[in-house]
C-alpha positions in Angstrom: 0.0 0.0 0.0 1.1 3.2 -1.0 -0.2 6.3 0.3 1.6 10.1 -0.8 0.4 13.6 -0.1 1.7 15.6 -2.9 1.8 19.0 -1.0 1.4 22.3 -3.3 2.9 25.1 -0.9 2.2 28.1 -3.1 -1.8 27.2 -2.9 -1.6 25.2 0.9 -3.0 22.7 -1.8 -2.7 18.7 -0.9 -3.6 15.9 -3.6 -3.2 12.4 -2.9 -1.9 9.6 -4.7 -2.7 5.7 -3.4 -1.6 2.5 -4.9 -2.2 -1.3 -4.5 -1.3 -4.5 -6.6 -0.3 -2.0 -10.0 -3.3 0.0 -9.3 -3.4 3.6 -7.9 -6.1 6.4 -8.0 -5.5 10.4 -7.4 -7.3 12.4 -5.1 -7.8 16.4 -6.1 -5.2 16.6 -8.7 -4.1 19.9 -10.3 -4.0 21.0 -13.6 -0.5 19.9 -14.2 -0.6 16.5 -14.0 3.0 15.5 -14.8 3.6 14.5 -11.4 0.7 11.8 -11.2 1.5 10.6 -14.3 5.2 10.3 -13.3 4.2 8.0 -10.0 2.6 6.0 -11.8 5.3 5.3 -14.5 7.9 5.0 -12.1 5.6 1.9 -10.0 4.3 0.5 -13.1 1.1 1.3 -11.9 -2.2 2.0 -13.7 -4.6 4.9 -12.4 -7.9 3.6 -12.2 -9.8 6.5 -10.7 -9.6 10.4 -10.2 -11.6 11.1 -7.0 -12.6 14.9 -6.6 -13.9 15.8 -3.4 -15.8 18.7 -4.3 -15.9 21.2 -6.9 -12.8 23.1 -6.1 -13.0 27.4 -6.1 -9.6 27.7 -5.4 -7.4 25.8 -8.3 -9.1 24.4 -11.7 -8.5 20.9 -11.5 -6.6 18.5 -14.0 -9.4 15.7 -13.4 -10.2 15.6 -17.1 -6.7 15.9 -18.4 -5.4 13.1 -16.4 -8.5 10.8 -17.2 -8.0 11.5 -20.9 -4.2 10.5 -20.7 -5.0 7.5 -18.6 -8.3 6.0 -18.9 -9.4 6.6 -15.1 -13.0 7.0 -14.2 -13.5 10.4 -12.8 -15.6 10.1 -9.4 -17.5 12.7 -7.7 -20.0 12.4 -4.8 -24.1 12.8 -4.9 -25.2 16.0 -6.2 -22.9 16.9 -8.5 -23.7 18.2 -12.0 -20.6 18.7 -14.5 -20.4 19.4 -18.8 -18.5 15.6 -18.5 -18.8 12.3 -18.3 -18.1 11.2 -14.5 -19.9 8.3 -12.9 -21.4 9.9 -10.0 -20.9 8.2 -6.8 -23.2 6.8 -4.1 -23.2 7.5 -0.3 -21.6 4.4 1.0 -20.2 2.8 -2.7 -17.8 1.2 -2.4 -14.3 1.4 -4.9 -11.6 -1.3 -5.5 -7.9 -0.6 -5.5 -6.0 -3.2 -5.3 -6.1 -5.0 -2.0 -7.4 -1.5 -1.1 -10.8 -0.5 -0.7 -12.4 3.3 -0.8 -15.6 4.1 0.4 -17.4 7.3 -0.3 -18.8 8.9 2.2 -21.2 11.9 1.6 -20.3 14.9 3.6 -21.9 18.0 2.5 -21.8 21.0 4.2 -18.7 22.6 2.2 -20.7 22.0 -1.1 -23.5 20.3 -1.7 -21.9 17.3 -3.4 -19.0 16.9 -0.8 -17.1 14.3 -0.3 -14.8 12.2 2.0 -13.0 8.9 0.8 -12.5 6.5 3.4 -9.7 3.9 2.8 -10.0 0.9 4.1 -6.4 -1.4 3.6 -6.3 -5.2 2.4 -8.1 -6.7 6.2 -10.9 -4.0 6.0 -9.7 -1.7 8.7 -10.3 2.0 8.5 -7.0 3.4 7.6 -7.8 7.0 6.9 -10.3 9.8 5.3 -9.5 12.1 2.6 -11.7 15.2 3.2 -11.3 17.8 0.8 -13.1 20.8 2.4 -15.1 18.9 4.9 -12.5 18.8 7.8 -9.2 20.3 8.0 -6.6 20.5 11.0 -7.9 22.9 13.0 -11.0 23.7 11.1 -13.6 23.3 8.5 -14.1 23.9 5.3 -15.9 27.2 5.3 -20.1 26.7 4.3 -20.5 30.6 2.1 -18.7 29.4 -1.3 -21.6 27.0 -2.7 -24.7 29.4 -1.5 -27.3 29.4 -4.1 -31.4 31.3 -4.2 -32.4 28.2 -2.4 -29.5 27.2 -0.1 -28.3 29.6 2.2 -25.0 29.9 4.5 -26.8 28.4 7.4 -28.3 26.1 5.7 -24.7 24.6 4.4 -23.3 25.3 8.2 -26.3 22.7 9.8 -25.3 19.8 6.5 -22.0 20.2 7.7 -22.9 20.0 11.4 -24.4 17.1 10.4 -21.6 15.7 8.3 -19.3 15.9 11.0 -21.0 14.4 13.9 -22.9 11.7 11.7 -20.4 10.3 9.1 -16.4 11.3 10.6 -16.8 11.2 14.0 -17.7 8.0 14.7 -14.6 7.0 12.9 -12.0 5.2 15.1 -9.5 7.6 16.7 -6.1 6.3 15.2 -7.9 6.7 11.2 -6.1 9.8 9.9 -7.0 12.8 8.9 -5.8 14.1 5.2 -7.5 17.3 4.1 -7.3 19.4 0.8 -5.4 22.2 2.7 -3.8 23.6 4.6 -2.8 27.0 6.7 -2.9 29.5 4.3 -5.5 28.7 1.9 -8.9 30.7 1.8 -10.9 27.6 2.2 -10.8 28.0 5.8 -9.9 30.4 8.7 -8.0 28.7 11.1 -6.0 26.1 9.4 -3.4 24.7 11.1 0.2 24.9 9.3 0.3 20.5 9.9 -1.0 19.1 7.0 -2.6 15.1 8.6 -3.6 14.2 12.1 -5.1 11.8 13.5 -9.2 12.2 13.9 -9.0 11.4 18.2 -6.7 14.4 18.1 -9.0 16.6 16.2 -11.5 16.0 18.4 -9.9 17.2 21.3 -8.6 20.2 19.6 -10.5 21.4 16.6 -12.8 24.0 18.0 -16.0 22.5 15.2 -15.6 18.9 16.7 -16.1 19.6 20.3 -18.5 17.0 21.2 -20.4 18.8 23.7 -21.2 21.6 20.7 -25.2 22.0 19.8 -25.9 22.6 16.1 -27.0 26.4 16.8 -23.4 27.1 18.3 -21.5 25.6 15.5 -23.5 27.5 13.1 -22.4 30.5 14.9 -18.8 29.9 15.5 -18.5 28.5 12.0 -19.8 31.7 10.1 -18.1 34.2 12.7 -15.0 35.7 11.0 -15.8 35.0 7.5 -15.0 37.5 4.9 -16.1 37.9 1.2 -13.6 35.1 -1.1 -11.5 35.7 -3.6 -13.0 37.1 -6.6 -12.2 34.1 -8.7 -13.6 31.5 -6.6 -16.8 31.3 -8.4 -14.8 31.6 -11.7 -12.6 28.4 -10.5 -16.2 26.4 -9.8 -17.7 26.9 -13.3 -14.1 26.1 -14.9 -14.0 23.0 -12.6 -17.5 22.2 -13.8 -16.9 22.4 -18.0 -14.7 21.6 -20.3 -12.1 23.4 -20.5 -7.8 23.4 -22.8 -5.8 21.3 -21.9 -2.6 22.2 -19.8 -0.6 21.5 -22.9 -2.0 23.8 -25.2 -1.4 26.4 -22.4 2.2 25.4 -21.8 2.8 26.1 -25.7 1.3 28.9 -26.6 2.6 31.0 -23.2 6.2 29.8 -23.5 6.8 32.0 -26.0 10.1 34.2 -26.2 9.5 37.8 -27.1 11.6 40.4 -28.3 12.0 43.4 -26.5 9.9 45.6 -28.6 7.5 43.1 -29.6 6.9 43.0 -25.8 6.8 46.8 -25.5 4.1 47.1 -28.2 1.8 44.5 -26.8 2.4 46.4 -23.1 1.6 49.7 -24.5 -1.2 48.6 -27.1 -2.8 47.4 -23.9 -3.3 43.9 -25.4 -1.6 42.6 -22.4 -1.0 43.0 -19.0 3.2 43.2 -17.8 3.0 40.5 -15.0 6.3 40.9 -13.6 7.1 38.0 -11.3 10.8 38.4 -9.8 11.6 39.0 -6.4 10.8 42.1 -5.1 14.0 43.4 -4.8 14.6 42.8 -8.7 11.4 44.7 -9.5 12.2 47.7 -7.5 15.6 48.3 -8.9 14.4 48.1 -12.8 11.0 46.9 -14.3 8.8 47.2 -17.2 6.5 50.6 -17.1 3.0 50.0 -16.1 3.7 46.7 -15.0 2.3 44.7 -12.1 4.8 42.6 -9.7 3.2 39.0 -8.1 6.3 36.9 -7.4 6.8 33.4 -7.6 8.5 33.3 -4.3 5.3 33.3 -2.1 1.2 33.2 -2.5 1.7 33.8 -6.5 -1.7 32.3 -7.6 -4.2 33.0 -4.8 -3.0 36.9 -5.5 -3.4 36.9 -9.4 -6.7 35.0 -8.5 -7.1 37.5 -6.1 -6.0 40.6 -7.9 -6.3 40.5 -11.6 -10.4 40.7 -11.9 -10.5 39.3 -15.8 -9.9 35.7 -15.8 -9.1 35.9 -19.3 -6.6 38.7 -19.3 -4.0 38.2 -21.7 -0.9 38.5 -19.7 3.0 38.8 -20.7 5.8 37.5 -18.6 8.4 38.8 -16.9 10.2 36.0 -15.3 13.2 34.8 -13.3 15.2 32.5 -15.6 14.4 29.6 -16.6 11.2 29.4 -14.5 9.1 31.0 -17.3 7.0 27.7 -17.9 6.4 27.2 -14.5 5.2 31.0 -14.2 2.8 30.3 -17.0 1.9 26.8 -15.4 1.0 28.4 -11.9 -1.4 30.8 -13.8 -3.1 27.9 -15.4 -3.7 26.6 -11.9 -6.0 28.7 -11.1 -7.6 29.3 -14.5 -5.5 32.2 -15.9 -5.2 30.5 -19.2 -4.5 33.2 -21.7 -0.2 33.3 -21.6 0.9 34.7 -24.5 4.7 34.5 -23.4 7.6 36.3 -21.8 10.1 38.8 -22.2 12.8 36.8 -23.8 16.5 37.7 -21.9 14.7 39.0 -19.4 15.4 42.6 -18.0 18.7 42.7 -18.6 17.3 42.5 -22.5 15.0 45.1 -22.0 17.9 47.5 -20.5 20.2 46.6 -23.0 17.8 47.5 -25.9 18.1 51.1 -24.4 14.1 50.9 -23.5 12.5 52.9 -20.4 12.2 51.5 -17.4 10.7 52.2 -14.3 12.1 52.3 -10.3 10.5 51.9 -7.2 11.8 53.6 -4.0 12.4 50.8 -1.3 13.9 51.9 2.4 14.4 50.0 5.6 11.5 50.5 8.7 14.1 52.9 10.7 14.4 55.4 7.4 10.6 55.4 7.5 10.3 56.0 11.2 12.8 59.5 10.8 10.3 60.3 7.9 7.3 60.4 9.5 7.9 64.0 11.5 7.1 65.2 8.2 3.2 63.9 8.0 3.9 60.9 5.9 0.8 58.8 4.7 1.6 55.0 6.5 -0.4 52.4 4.7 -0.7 48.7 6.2 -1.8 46.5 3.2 -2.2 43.5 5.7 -5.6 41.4 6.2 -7.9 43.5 8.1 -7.9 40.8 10.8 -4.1 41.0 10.6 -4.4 44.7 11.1 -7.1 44.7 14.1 -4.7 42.5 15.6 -1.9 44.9 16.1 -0.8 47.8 14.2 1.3 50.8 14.3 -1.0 53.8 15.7 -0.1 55.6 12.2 -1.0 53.5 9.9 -4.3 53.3 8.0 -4.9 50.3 6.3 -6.1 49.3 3.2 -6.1 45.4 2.6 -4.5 44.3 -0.6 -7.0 41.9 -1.9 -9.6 44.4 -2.4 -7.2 47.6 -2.9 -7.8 47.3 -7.1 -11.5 48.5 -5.8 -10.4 51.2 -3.6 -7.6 53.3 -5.7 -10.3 56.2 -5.8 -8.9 56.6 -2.3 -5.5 57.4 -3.3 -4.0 61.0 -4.3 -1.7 61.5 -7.1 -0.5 64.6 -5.4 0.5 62.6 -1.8 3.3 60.5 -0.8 2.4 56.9 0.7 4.8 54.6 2.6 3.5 50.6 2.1 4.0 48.0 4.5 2.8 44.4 4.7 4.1 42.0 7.2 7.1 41.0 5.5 7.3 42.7 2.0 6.4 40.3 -0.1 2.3 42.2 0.0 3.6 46.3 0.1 5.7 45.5 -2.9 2.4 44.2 -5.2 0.3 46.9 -3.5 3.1 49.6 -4.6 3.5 48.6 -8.2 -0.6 48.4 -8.6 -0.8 51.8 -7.5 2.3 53.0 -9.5 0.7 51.7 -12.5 -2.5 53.5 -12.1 -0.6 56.8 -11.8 0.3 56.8 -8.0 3.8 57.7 -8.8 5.1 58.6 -4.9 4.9 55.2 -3.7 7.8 54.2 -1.3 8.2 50.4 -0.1 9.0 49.3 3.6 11.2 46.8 3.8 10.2 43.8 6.2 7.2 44.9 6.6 5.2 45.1 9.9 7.9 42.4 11.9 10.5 45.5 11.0 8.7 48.3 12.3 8.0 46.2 15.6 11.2 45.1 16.3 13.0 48.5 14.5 11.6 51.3 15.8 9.9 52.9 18.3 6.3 53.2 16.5 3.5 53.2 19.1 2.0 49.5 18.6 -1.9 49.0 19.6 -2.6 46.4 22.2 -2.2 42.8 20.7 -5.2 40.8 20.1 -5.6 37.6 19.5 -7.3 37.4 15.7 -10.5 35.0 15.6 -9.8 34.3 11.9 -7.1 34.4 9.8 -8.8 35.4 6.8 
């Protein structure tokens, strides 16, 4: 028996990949399925099945991909309705791997058609549950991403009540816990960074699983601290509900090399957006005018999902080398499809072809600190939840994900210092409003963690955040 969580950092994404006797089946796959396929090559195993736990809203899914490549029957739970063919599973069916045996177990609550897989090994002894968006470490999937006219947030918080206390609980303590994500995704609001546990253990410390908890108080303390998702959420269902290219196409027609000026006139012809995705330092010293930073070093596809409101933008690359493919792949993850290359050479091109370039100002937390005697506008771009929790006295704040909405806000004529809590958030927030004509934009360095332990800011009193959304 062979059981691997494939663990996608950048997205707090886990898919799962289970083997017995030559066969194997993949839980939640991405869109780039090169690494399934490579498992399954190097065990000269067959996939026999793509089990989805839900309808994902955070990552378009490779289900269809990898079932075309490999033959596998696509499963999804009761409920579900899809442009494909899928055989749509039972409450209680039972699946065949090997000496290995799955059984799907309907947990909605998440989504109507959730999901958990139980796997049971070759004696018939609960092993472990896979589930999705149903239960996490620490929490549960939130119940406001599948509300419809005639099924409201309550109404998804009391299935999932349900769920829990009816179908996982009265699992055996030692079965494991494998959930779609982890700390950091916007599934949830107070994921744990550990990634499996055990269910006993949950139980004693996952604030939904408390047994003495009534259905009217996890309803409450399930929706308390939500916030409005990502604007591409919904965009992510529908995409993981149709038919939609194939990876490969994608890969192709984004890994494209272009000229300097072939770049500058599809930049300043507006046909596409500059996506710049460097470190930050990189894109402060020299970029492309108008263009937008994201790097690949940290949350790069929740914040285009995020951030970039079109799903069908056509973006331009600006890469680190020899990660251009990937950039372009990481886009496709979430649905951002329309690549239509990169600047070949890179910067150092761009410069050398005696094109304009733009700079953004970048200082260290003690160099803002002897500035602000002269009235300076301090901006925290943190999670308002982030903010409430402690702050410098100074600074106003204006969260990231929804700044694109709020540049109204902003004068051309002031001068704004940006500050996240490391740097990796101030230096997206600075180049969006740089690029809408905010030109005095000036970057903190180390964001919130400098000024604490830097300078001598007043602080508000610390509280402890009830969500980390």
């Amino acid at each position: 028996m062979r059981i691997e969580q494939m663990y996608t950092k950048c997205l707090a994404e886990a898919a799962y990949y289970i083997e017995s006797k030559g066969e194997a089946v993949v839980i939640d796959p991405l869109r780039d399925i090169e690494p399934y396929l490579e498992k399954a090559i190097a065990h000269n195993a067959k996939i026999k099945y793509v089990f989805l736990t839900h309808f994902h809203a955070d990552f378009v899914s490779g289900h269809i991909d990898l079932a075309k490549k490999t033959g596998a029957t696509i499963v999804f739970g009761p409920n579900a309705v899809a442009d494909f063919d899928f055989h749509k599973g039972k409450d209680g069916e039972i699946f065949k791997v090997g000496d290995l045996t799955l059984e799907l177990l309907h947990t909605p609550g998440h989504t109507m058609e959730s999901s958990t897989y139980l796997l049971k090994d070759a004696e018939g002894k609960d092993q472990c549950i896979f589930t999705g968006d149903a239960l996490f470490i620490g929490d549960v999937g939130r119940p406001d991403l599948a509300v419809k006219s005639d099924v409201t947030e309550e109404d998804l918080a009391r299935h999932l009540f349900q769920s829990l206390r009816n179908k996982l609980m009265p699992l055996a303590d030692e079965v494991i816990v494998y959930p779609n994500h982890g700390a950091g995704s916007a599934c949830g609001k107070n994921m744990s960074k550990e990634t499996f546990d055990t269910l006993g253990h949950q139980k004693e410390v996952n604030y939904a699983l408390r047994a003495d908890m009534t259905e009217d108080e996890f309803v409450k303390e399930v929706l308390t601290g939500l916030v409005a998702p990502p604007q591409y959420f919904p965009k992510n269902v529908m995409m993981n509900k149709a038919i939609n290219i194939d990876i490969d196409s994608i890969l192709e027609r984004g890994s494209v090399a272009l000229e300097a000026e072939t770049f500058k006139s599809m930049s300043e012809h507006k046909e596409a957006l500059v996506l710049d995705c460097r470190s930050q330092q990189e894109f402060a010293k020299a970029h492309v005018p108008g263009s937008m930073f994201i790097g690949l070093d940290g949350q790069f596809a929740p914040w285009v999902g995020a951030l970039i409101e079109n799903i069908k933008q056509p973006i331009i690359l600006v890469a680190p080398f020899g990660r251009e493919e990937e950039a372009v792949s990481r886009l496709a993850r979430i649905g951002y499809d329309n690549s239509l290359g990169y600047l070949k050479g890179g910067m150092q091109k761009w410069i050398e072809s005696g094109l304009k370039t733009g700079s953004l100002k970048s200082i260290i937390a003690t160099e803002m600190e002897a500035d602000l005697v002269k009235g300076i506008n301090l901006v925290d771009v943190r999670k308002e939840s982030e903010y409430l929790s402690e702050h410098a006295i100074d600074a106003g704040n204006e969260p990231l994900d929804t700044l694109w909405k709020n540049l109204s806000a902003f004068d051309k004529n002031e001068t704004y210092y940006i500050h996240c809590a490391g740097g990796y958030r101030s230096m997206i927030a600075a180049s969006i409003l740089k690029a809408n004509g905010i030109e005095n934009v000036i970057d903190v360095q180390g964001g919130f963690a400098a000024i604490k332990d830097k300078t001598n800011l007043t602080l508000s009193a610390y509280v402890c955040p009830s969500t980390l959304l």
